[in-house]
C-alpha positions as CSV (number, residue, x, y, z in Angstrom):
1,X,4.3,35.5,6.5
2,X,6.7,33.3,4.8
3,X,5.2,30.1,5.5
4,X,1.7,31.7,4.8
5,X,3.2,32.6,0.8
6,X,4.5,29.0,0.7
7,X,1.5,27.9,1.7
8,X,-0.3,29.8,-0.8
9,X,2.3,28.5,-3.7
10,X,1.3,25.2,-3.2
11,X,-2.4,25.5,-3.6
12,X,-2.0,27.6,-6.9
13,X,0.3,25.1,-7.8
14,X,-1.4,22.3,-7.5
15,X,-5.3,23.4,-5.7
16,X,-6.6,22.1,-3.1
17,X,-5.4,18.9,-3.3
18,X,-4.2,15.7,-1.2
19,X,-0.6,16.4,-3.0
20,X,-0.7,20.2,-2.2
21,X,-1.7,19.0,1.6
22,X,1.1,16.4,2.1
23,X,3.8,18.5,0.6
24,X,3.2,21.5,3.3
25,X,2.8,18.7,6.0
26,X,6.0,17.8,5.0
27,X,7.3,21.4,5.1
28,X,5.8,21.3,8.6
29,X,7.1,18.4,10.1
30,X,11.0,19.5,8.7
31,X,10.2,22.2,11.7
32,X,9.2,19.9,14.4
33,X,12.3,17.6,13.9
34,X,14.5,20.8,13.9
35,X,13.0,21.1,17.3
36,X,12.9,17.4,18.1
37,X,17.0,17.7,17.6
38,X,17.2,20.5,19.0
39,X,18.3,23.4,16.4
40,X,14.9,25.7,16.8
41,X,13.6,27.0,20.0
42,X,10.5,27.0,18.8
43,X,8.2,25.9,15.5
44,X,7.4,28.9,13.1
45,X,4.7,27.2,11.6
46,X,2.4,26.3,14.6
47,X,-0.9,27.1,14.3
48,X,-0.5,27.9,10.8
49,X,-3.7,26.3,9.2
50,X,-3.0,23.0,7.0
51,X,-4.3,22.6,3.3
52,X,-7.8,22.1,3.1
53,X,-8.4,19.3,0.5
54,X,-11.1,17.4,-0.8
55,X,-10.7,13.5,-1.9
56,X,-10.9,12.5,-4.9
57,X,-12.9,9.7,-6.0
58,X,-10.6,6.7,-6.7
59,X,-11.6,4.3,-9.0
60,X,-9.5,1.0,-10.1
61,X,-7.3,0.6,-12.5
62,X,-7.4,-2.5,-15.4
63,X,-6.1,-5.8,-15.1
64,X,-3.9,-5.1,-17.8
65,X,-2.5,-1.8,-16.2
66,X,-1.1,-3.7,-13.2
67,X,0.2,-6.4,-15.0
68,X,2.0,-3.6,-17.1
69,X,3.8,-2.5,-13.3
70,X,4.4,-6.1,-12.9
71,X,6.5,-6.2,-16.4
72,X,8.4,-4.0,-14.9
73,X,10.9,-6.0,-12.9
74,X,13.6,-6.0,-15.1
75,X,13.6,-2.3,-15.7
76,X,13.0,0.0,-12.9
77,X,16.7,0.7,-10.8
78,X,15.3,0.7,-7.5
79,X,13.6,-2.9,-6.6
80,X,12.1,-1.6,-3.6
81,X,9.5,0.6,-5.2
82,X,8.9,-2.5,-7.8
83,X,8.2,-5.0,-4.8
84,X,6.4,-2.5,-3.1
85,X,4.2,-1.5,-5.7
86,X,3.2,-5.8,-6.5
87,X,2.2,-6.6,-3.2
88,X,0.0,-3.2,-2.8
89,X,-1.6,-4.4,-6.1
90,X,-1.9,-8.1,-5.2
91,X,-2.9,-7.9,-1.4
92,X,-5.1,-4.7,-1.9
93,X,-3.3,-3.9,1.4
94,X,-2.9,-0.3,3.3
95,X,0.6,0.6,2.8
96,X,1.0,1.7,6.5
97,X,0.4,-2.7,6.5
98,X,2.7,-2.9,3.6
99,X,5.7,-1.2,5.8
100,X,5.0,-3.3,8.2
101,X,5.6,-6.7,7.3
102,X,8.7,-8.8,8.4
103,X,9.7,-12.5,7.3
104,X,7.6,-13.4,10.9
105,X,4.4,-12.0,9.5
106,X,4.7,-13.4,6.2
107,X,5.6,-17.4,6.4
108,X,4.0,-20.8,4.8
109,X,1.6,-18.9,2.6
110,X,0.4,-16.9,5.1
111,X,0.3,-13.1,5.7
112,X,-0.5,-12.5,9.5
113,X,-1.5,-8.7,9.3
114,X,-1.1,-6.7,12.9
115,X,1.2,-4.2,12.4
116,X,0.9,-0.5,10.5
117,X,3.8,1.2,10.1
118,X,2.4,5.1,10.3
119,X,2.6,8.2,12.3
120,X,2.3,7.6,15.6
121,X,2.6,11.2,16.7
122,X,5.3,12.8,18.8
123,X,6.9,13.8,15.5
124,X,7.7,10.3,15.0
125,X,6.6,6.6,12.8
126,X,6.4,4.1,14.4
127,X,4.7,0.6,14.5
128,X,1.5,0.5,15.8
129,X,-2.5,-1.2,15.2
130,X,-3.6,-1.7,11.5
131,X,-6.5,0.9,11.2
132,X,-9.9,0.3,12.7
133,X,-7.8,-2.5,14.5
134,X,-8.4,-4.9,11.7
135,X,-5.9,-7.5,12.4
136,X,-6.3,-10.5,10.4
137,X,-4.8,-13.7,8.3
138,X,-4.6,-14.1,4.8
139,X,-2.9,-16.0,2.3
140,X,-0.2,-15.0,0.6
141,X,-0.3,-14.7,-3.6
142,X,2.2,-16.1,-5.2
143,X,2.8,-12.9,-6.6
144,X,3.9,-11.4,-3.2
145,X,6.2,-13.9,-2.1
146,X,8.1,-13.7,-6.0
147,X,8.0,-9.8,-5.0
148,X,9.6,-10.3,-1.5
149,X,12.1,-12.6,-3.1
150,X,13.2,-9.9,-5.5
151,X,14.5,-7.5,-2.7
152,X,16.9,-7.8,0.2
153,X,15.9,-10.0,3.3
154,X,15.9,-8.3,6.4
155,X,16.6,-10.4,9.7
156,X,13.2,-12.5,11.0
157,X,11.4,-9.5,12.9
158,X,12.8,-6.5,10.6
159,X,10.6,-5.0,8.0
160,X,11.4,-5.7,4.5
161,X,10.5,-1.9,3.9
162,X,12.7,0.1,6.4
163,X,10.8,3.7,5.0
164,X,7.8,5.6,6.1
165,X,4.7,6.7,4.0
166,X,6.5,9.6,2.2
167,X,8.7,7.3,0.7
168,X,5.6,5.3,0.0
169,X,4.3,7.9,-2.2
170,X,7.3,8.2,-3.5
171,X,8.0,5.0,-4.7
172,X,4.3,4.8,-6.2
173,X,4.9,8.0,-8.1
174,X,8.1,6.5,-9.3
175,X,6.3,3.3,-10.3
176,X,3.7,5.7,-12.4
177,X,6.3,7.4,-14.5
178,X,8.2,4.9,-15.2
179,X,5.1,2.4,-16.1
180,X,3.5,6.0,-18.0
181,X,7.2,6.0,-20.5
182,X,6.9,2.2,-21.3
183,X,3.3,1.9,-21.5
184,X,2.1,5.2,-23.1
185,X,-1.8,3.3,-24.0
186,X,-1.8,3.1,-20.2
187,X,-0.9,6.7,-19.4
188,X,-4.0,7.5,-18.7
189,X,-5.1,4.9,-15.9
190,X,-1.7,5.2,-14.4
191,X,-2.3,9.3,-14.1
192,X,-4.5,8.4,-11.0
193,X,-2.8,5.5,-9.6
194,X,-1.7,5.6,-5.4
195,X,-1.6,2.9,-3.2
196,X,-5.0,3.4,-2.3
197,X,-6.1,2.6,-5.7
198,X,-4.7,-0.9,-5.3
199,X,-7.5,-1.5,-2.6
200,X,-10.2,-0.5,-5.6
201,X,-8.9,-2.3,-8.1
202,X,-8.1,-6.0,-6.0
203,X,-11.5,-5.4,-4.0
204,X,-13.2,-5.3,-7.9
205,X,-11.3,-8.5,-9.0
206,X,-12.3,-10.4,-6.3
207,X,-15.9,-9.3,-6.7
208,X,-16.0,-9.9,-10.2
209,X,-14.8,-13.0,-10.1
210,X,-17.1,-14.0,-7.9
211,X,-15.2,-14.3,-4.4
212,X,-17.6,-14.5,-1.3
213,X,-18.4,-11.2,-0.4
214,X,-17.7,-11.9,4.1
215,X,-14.3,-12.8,2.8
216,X,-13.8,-10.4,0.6
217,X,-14.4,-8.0,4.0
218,X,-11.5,-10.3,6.2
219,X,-9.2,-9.9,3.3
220,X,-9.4,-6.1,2.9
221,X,-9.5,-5.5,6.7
222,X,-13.2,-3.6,6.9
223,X,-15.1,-2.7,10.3
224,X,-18.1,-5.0,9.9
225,X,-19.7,-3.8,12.6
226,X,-22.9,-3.0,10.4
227,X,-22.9,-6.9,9.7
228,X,-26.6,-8.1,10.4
229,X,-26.4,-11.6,11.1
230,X,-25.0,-14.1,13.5
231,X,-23.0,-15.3,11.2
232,X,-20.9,-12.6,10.5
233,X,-20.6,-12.2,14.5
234,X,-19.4,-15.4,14.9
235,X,-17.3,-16.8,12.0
236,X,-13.8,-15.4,11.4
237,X,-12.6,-16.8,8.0
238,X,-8.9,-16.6,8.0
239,X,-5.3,-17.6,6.7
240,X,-5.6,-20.3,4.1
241,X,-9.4,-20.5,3.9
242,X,-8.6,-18.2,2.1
243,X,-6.8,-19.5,-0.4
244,X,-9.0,-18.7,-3.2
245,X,-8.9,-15.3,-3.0
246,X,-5.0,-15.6,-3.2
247,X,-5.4,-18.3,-6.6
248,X,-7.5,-15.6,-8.3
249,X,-5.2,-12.4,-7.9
250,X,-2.5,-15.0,-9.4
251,X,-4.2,-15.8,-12.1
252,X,-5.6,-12.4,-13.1
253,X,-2.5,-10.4,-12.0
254,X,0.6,-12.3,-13.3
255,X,2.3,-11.3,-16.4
256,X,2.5,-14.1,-19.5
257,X,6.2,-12.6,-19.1
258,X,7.0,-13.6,-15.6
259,X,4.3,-16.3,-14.9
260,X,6.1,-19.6,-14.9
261,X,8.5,-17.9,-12.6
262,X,5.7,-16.9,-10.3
263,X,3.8,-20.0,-10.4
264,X,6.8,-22.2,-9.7
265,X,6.6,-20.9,-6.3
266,X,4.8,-23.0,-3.6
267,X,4.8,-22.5,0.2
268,X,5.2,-25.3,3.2
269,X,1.6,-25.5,3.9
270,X,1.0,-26.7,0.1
271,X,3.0,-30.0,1.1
């Protein structure tokens, strides 16, 4: 009964949302890993239904609101939501891809995506397939390698982002408050901002500015199994033919306040 009235607090709280949904998964899971280590018998809240939700549309943000979360280097305390936050925005990856990367998978301009770091099941993350098993090549913006350089390096095959997803969500909402207090004009395009929104907003760049649409589909790691010609079947842009894509989030994306910083930087394969 208990659970049931929690349950109930969190959709008056906040309706049936995605937050009011992840934050009673959360209060589930703390019971699974009380049994996992061994201080419940067994889990009070099994079979108690979750929080039905429906998504919300997402829509991207404007150029000029990420370049405001960019601006923030030099003021947000923890430079692990910062860096996170940039390469969600300049890769338009899935954060369970974000987690996953290691100095092995990102080297010489190159960002070799095959790992997800996500719930695995058996009350545990873990590494496992990028969703839809959409591994691919891409090149690396400028942006992301000034971001990676910002935060400590792990060893060669450790991830730069030793967290999960919650702290994913965490670090975006941090990200949006802080951005929200500097940037009031913004406040409202950064209400709605989560990683996913990155995807919207550097899929629309690259369409706008006019990237080739089968690239466009490699780079964001889509199924294309609706593709209708040979074509798509049989060629598999990847890595630096990609380089374009990489030189427009740069250019769009990068602060006047940090660009010579970011732009100074240049990778082996560009010698």
């Amino acid at each position: 009964q208990d659970i049931l009235a929690i349950r109930k607090i969190l959709i008056k709280q906040f309706g049936n949302s995605s937050k009011a949904y992840h934050l009673f998964m959360d209060f589930k899971t703390f019971f699974s890993r009380e049994i996992q280590v061994g201080n419940l018998d067994n889990n009070p809240a099994a079979g108690v239904p979750n929080v039905a939700y429906k998504q919300k549309d997402r829509k991207p943000i404007s150029i000029k609101a990420v370049q405001a979360i960019i601006s923030l280097r030099d003021s947000i305390p923890i430079k692990y939501y910062w860096a996170f936050a940039v390469i969600a925005a300049a890769t338009g990856m899935r954060r369970s891809e974000v987690l996953a990367l290691t100095p092995e998978t990102v080297s010489n301009g190159i960002i070799r995506i095959e790992m997800a770091f996500k719930w695995i099941g058996k009350n545990r993350y873990g590494l496992g397939d990028p969703k839809c098993g959409s591994f691919r090549n891409i090149a690396e913006p400028k942006l992301v390698a000034y971001a990676l350089s910002q935060i400590p390096q792990p060893a060669k095959n450790e991830r730069y982002f030793p967290f999960d997803s919650h702290w994913a969500d965490k670090a975006i909402h941090f990200v949006r408050f802080l951005a929200s207090s500097q940037y009031p004009e913004l406040a409202g395009e950064f209400e709605k901002l989560t990683a996913h929104v990155f995807r919207h907003t550097a899929t629309t760049i690259l369409l706008t500015e006019g990237a080739p649409r089968e690239l466009i589909e490699v780079w964001m790691g889509w199924k294309r199994t609706m593709a209708g010609t040979m074509l798509d079947n049989y060629a598999h842009p990847e890595g630096e033919q990609m380089r374009g894509l990489a030189d427009i989030i740069d250019d769009k994306l990068t602060p006047d306040s940090l660009r010579d910083d970011v732009m100074k930087i240049s990778f082996n394969s560009d010698n």
